[in-house]
C-alpha positions in Angstrom: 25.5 53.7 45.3 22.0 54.0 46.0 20.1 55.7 49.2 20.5 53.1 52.0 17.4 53.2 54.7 19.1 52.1 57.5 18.1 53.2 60.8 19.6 51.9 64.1 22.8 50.3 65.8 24.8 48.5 63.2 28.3 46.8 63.3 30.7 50.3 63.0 31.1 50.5 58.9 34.9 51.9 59.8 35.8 49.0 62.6 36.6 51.8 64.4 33.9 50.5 67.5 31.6 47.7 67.5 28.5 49.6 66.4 27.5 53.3 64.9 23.7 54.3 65.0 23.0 55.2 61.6 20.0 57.0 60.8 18.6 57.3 57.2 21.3 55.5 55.9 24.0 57.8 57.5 26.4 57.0 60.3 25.8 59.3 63.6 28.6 59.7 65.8 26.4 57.8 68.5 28.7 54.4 69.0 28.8 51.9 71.0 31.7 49.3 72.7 30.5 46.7 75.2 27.0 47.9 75.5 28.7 51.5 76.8 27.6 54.3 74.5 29.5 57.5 73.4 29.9 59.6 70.7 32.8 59.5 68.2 31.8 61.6 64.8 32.3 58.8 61.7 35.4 59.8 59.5 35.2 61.1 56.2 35.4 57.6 54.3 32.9 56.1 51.5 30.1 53.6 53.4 30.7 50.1 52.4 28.1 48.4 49.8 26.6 46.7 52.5 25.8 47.3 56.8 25.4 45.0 58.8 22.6 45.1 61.9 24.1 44.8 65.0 23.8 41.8 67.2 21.8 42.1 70.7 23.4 40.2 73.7 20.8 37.4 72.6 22.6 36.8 69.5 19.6 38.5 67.5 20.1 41.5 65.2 19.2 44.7 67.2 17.9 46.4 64.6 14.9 49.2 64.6 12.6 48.6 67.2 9.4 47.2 66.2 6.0 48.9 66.9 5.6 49.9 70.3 9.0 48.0 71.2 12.2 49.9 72.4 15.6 48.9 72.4 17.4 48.1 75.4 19.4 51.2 76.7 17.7 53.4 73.7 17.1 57.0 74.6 14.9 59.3 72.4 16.8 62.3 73.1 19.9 60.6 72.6 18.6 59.1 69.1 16.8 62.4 68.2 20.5 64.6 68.6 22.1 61.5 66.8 19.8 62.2 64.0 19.9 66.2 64.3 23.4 66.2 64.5 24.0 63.8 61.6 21.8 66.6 59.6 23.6 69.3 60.9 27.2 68.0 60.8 27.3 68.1 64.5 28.1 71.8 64.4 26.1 72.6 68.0 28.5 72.3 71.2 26.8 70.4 74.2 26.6 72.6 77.4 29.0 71.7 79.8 27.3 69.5 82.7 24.5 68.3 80.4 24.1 64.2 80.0 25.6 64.3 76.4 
């Protein structure tokens, strides 16, 4: 399979939840169930051949944020330690009483 650029909420590959952030075309463990988000780390399982952008509230796909644009409910930090820990493996540990 080739390198999938997808970057953003997406329907959960693993139907585990209803969306997974994935970020450079790999899942995060930043999910999301009724508009709450939390973090879940993806299981060890192949990604299907094709993702599927989630849909917004409006019934649009929520995709990547244009320019200049942000996502409802998107944090930066929270993306940015999605990405890092993707990278990483999610080896750090959150402090305890941080917003994690």
């Amino acid at each position: 399979m080739g390198t999938i650029s997808a970057e953003g909420w997406y329907r959960d590959p693993f139907a585990i939840h209803e969306d997974r952030w994935m970020s450079q075309g790999r899942p995060t463990k930043l999910v999301r169930d009724g508009g709450v988000e939390a973090y879940d780390p993806p299981p060890d399982l192949p990604l299907p051949a094709e993702l599927v952008p989630a849909v917004s509230d409006g019934g649009e796909a929520s995709g990547p944020p244009g320019p200049g644009e942000e996502e409802p409910g998107y944090s930066d930090r929270r993306a940015r330690r999605a990405a890092f820990d993707a990278i990483t493996g999610a080896s750090l540990v959150d402090e305890p009483g941080g917003d994690w």
